[in-house]
N, C-alpha and C positions, 0 to 999 in steps of 0.2 A: 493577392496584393504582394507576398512574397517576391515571386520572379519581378512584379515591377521596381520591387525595394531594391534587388540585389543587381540586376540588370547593369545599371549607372555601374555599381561598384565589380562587376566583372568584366566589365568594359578598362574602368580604370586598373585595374589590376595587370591587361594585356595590355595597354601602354606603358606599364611598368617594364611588365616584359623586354619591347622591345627598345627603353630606353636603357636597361641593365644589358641589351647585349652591344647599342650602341656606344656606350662606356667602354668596352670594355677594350677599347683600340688605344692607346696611348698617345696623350696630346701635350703639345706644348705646354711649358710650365707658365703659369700664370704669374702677371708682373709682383702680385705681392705672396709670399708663402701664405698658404692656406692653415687656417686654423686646425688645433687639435684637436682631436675626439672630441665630442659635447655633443648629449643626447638630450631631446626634448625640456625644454629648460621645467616643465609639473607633471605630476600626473592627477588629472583634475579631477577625476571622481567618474563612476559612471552613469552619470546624467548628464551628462556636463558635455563639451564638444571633442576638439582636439587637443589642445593644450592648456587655455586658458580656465581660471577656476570659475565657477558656477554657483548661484544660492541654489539649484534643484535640485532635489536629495533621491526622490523615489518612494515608495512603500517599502515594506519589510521584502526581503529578497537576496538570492546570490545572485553573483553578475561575475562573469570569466570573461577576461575579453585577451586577443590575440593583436596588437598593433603592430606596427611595420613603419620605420621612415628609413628617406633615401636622400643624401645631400651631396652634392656635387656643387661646381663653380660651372660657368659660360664655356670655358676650354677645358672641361671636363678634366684637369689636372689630377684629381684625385676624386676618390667616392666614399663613400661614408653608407654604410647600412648598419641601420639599428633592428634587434628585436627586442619587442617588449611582452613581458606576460601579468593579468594585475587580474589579482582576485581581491572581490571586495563584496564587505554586508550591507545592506541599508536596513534600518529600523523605523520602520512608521513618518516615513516624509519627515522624519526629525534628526538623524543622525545615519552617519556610514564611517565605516573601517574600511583599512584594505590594503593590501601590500603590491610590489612591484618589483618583479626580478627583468635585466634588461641587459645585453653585450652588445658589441660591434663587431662588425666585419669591413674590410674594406681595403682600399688602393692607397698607398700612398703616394705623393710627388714622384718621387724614386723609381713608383712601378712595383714595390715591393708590397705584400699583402699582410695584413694585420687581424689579429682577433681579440679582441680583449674583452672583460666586463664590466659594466655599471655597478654605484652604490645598492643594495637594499635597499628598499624606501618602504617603508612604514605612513600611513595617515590616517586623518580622522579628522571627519567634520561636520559640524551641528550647524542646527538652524536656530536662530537668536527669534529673526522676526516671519513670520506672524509666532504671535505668542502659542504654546501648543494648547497650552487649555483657556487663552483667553480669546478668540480668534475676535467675535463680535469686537473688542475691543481695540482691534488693531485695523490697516489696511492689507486688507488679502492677496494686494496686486502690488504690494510690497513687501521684496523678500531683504532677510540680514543672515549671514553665514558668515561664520570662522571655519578657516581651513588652515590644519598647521600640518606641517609633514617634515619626515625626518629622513637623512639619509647617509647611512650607515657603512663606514667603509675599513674594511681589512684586506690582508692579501688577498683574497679570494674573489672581494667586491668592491671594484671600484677605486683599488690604488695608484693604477694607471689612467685612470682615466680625470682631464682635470678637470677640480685642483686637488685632488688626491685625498681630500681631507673629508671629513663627517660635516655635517651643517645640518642646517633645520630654517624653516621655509613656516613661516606665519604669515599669511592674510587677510584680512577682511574684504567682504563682498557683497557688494547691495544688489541688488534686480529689480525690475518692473517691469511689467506686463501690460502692451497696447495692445487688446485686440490678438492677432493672429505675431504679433511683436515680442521678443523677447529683448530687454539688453540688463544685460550684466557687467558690471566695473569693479574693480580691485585694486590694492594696496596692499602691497604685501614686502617684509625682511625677510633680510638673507644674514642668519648667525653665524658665523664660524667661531670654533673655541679656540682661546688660548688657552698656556699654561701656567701664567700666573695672573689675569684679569678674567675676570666673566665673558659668558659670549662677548665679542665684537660684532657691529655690521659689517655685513661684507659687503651686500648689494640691497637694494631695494628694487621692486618690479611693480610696473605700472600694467593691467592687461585690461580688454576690453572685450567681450563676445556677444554679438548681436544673431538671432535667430526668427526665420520667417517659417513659420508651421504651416505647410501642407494639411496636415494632418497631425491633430496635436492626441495627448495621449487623453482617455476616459477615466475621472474617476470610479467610474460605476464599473465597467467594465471592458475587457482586455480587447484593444483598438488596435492597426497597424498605426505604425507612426511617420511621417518625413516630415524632414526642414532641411533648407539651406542655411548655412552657418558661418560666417565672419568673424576672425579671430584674431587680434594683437595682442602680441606680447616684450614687452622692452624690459631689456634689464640694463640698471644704472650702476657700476662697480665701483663699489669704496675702496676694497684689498686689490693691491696688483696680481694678484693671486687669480684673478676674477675676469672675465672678457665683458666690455660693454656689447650688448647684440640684442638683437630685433630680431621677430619671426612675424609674419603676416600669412593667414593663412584663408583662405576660400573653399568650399565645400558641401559636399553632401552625407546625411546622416539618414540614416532609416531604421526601425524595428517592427519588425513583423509582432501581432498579437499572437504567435506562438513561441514569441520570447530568441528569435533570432535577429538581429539583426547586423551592420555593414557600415563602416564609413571611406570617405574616401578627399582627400583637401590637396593643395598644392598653394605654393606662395613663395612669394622672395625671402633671402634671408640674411641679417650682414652679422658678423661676428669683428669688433674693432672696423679694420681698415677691407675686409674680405667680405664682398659681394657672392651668395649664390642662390641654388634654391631647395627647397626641403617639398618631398613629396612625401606623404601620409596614407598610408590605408592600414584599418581595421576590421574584424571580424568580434563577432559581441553574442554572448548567448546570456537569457538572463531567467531566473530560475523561480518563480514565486506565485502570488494568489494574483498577480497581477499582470499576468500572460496566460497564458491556453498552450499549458503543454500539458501533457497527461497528468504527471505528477501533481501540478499546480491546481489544474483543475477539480483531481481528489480530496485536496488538500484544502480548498478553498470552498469544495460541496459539502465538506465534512462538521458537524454542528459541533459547540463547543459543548464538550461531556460533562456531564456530571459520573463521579466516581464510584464506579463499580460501589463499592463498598458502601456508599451513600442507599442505593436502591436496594441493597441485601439489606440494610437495616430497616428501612420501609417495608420490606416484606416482599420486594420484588421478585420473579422471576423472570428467564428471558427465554423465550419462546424464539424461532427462528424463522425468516420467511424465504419463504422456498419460488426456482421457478417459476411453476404454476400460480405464484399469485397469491397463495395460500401458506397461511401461517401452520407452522409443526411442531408439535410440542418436543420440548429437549430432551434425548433417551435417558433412559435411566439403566441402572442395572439388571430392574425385569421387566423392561419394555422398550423398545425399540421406537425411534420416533414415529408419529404418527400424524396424520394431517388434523388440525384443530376447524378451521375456519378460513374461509377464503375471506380478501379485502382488497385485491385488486385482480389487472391482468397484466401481462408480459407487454412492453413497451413494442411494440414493430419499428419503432425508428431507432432505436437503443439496445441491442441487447443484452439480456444483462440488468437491466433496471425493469422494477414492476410500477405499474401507472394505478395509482392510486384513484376511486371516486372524486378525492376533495383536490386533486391533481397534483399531488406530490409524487415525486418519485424518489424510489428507494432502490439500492442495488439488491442484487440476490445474495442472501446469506446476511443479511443485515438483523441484528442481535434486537428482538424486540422487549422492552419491559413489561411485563403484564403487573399493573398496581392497582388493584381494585378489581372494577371492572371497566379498565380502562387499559389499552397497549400505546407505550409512549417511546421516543426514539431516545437517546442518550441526553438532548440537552433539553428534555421533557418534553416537548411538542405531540403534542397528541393524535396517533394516528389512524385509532376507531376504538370504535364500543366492542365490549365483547359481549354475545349475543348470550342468553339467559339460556342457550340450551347449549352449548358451547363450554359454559360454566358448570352447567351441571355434569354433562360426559366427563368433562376434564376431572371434577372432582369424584366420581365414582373412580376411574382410572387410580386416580390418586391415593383413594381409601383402600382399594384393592393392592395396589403396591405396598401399601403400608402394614397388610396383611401377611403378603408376600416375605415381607422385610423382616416379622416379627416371630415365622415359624420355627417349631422347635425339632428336631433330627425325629426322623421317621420312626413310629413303634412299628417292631413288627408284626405283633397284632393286629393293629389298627390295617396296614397296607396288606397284609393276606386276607384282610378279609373274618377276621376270628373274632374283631370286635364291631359290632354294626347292630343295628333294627333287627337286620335281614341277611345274617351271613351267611356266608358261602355255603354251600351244600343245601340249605333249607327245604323243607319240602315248598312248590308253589302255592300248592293252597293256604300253607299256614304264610307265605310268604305275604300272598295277597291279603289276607286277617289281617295282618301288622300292618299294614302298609295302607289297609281303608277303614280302620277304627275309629270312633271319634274321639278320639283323645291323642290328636295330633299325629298319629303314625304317618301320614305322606310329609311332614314337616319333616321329622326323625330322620323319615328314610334320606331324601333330599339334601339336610342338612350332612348325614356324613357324608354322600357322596360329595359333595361341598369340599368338605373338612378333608377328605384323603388329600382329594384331588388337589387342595393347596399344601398340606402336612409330607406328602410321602413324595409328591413329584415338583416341587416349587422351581428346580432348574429348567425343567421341562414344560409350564405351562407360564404364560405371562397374563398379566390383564385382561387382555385384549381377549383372550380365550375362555376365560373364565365368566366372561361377561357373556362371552358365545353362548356357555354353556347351559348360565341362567335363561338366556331366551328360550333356547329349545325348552330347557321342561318351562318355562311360563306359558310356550306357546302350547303344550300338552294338553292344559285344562286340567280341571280338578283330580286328581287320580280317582273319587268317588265316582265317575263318569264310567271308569275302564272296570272291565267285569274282571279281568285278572292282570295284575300287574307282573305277575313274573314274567310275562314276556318284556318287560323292563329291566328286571333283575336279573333274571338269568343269563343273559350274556356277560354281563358283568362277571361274574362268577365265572362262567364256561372260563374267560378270557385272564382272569387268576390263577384257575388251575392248568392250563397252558401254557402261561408267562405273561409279559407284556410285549409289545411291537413295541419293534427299534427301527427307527430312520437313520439310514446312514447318510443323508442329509439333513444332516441337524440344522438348526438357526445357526450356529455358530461357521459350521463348514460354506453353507448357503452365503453367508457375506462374504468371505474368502471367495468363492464363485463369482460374485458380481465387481469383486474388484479384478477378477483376472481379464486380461486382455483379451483369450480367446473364446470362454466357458460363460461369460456373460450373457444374461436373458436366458441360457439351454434349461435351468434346472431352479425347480422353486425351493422353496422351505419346507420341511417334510416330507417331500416327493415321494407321490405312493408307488413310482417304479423300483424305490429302490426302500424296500422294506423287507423286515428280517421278526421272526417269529420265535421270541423266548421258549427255550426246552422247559422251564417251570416257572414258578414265580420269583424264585431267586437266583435267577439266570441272568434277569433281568429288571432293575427298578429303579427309577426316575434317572435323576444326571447320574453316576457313581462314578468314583475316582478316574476305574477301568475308561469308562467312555469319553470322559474327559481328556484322558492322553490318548486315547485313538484323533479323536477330533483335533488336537496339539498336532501328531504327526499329520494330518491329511491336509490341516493349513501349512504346515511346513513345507510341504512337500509340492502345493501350487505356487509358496511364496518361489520356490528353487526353479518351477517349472512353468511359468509363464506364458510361454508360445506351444502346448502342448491340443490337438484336438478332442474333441469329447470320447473319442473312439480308445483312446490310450487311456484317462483318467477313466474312462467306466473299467476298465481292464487292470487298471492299477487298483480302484477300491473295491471290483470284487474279489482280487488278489488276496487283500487284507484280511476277507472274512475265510478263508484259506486256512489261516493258522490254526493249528490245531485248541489253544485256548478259547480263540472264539469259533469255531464250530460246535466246540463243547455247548456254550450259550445257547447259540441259534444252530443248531444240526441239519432244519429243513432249509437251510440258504435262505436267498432273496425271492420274495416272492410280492407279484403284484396287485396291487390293492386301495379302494378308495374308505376302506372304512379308517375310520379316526382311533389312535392311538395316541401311545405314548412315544413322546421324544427318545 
């Protein structure tokens, strides 16, 4: 609908054309001197047509519009080009602001060329009738509008142009609506100030604008729009200061539903005793919940919130929804997000938006509330259950962090190994005694290895691990089953008195990886190619200061090197373990390997 909107008015605009270059030959002077400067006598709002004022206000919204008039006489004596620039608000089909900056260009009688500027003009205009909160009580196809504006003149604006002076411009204006019909009429003063009585009249203005819709606008939702449009405007002059003059004007207006729209009018025009005609064209972009432009459309799919702070004191939290359709829980400090629950899938006509079962759609990354056992959007709307086993993961996860959160600095007792069930060195038989008594010894054992495993290395293990770790021995069976448990224990131990395994892709370096541009997907978390084997046990043990700025430089150092290939970074980080302090650590290098360690 676009192109057919704009068509008419790119049409009129290359008649324009080629009547500004028609002008531009020098004609006979016309029997009566042609009037001064005088720009569009309102500027009506933007709802409204060409000149004359209007009761149709709009919904909330910006509106920028670019207009253009062109006025000459029959002998093309002289030319007159205006531009005008008018930015205005509308509020709720109830009120609009809005200002207007405007100059001339042009020919005079002479042949000599002029530029000058128009007043500032300031306005603002409300709607009286239908009542706003009484509508049932009113007629709806009858409109009432005050429209006053003001215009503002100093050296800069508008002292050359007459009557040189400031004024202000009050109307009244009624409308009704037949059908596919618009008409709108007005009354409206013209103040000028003196300097010792109050405003005086200067003029008073009778206008008329009549509108046939094409295509009229939707309240529900964003429509292209045309009408042709019919416009008088007379001005009656009390101060000699002031021109009696007429403008009639015909035309076509459009707006595209992506908030573009174009007009384009022409008509006679007499100012006193001087006959000629005024050609009109505009350009209109308008900015709100009531076009379909991207912004608008954000803006207008978006629910009205309730405040953060409202849902924290409920007890909410906000889970995230990802992609895939599926909701993730928020990272924490010792977990990394992770997928909770799926509740929808990815849109195929949209992407970008996930397609919910009850058919809502949500964008990606849209902040979900979890209250209860319930996920709701910001202005509450509820957009599923959350699933009784989904509750439970999530709070083992949770209780586990909170373990996590609560441990006290490593004994080193405890992490070599000197305080346990079953410590290091033991003989296995007496090993396996403790370990299948009945008086809890598999609990004992189990529970320190529990206890280190969260006490001595908490930067190195996260939830998600520890939860691992429990399955494996649940899946074990009772250890009364197994005839000797040291083959449980023992490695443990071997793997103490050795040291512990270092990954020189830590979790930490690992996300630096997936943000880089060229090293992304090559390398997981832990990556058993690239593992390094403790000289003892205090060579090596859980996060320590030490590996904490090794992993500070090697994110540094992809942040600096961005477009480097995997070939150079494996060569840069086994460079690192080079240094003579970390050879000290790990002596036997990298070495490859899929059993499980320490970070």
């Amino acid at each position: 609908m676009l192109p057919s909107l704009l068509s008419p008015i790119a049409s009129a605009l290359g008649v324009l054309t080629l009547t500004l270059g028609l002008l531009a030959t020098p004609r006979p002077a016309f029997a009566h001197a042609p009037p001064t400067v005088s720009g569009p006598l309102l500027s009506p709002g933007a709802s409204c047509g060409f000149i004359a004022p209007c009761t149709r206000i709009g919904e909330i919204g910006l509106h920028i519009a670019a207009l253009s008039s062109l006025r000459t006489d029959k002998d093309r004596s002289f030319l007159d080009i205006q531009g005008q620039a008018r930015l205005s608000l509308t509020f709720l089909d109830l009120a609009e602001v809005g200002t207007v900056f405007a100059g001339h260009i042009g020919r005079e009688q002479n042949a000599s060329f002029f530029s000058i500027s128009s007043p500032a003009t300031v306005y603002a205009r409300l709607r009286l009738l239908p009542l706003p909160f009484f509508r049932p009580l009113t007629d709806p196809f009858f409109r009432l509008a005050l429209h006053a504006q003001h215009h503002f003149v100093d050296a800069n604006f508008g002292a050359q142009e007459p009557p040189g002076f400031a004024r202000t411009s009050l109307h009244v204006v009624g409308g009704q609506s037949y059908g596919p019909f618009d008409l709108d009429g007005s009354l409206g003063f013209v103040l000028s100030p003196h300097p010792e009585r109050p405003p005086q009249l200067a003029a008073f203005q009778l206008g008329l604008a009549a509108s046939y819709w094409f295509r009229r606008a939707d309240n529900d939702y964003p429509t292209d729009q045309l009408r042709i449009q019919l416009e008088a405007l007379y001005q009656f002059a009390q101060d000699p200061r002031f021109s009696t003059q007429g403008t009639l004007l015909a035309g076509l207006l459009g707006l595209s539903r992506n908030g573009f729209g174009g007009s384009f009018a022409v008509g006679p025009e007499f100012i006193d005793r001087y006959v000629g005609v005024r050609v009109l064209a505009g350009l209109l972009f308008s900015w709100g919940p009531h076009v379909r432009n991207p912004w608008a459309e954000k803006k207008a799919a978006e629910p009205k919130e309730t405040p953060a702070w409202i849902w924290t004191l409920l007890g909410a939290i906000d889970p995230i929804l990802r992609e895939d359709g599926c909701v993730w829980t928020d990272p924490t400090p010792r977990r990394a997000s992770v997928q909770w629950f799926c509740i929808g899938k990815p849109d195929p006509h949209q992407p970008g938006m996930i397609l919910l079962s009850s058919g809502l759609r949500l964008p990606v990354g849209t902040h979900l509330w979890e209250h209860g056992t319930v996920l709701r959007i910001n202005d509450g709307t509820k957009v599923a259950e959350i699933p009784l086993s989904a509750r439970f993961h999530k709070a083992v996860l949770d209780h586990v962090d909170a373990l996590l959160n609560h441990v006290s600095e490593p004994s080193e007792e405890i992490c070599d190994g000197r305080i346990d069930p079953v410590p290091a060195g033991l003989d296995s038989g007496w090993a396996s005694v403790v370990a299948n008594d009945d008086m809890g010894g598999r609990a004992a054992v189990v529970g320190m290895q529990l206890y280190r495993q969260l006490t001595c290395h908490p930067e190195a293990q996260s939830s998600i691990e520890i939860l691992a770790l429990l399955g494996k021995l649940g899946r074990r069976g009772p250890t009364r089953g197994h005839a000797n448990i040291a083959e449980q224990i023992e490695p443990s131990a071997k793997r103490l008195s050795q040291g512990q395994l270092h990954h020189a892709i830590s979790r930490r370096v690992h996300r630096a990886l997936e943000e880089h541009r060229v090293l992304r997907g090559r390398y997981q978390a832990r990556d058993p190619r690239f593992v390094l084997r403790g000289a003892d046990a205090h060579a090596h043990r859980g996060y320590q200061k030490w590996h904490q700025d090794l992993d500070d430089e090697i994110v540094r150092w992809l942040d600096r090197n961005n477009d480097v290939p995997a070939e150079r970074f494996e060569a840069y980080l086994r460079s690192l373990y080079e240094r003579t302090e970390l050879k000290q650590r790990f002596p036997r290098g990298f070495e490859a390997r899929n059993e499980e360690g320490t970070k």
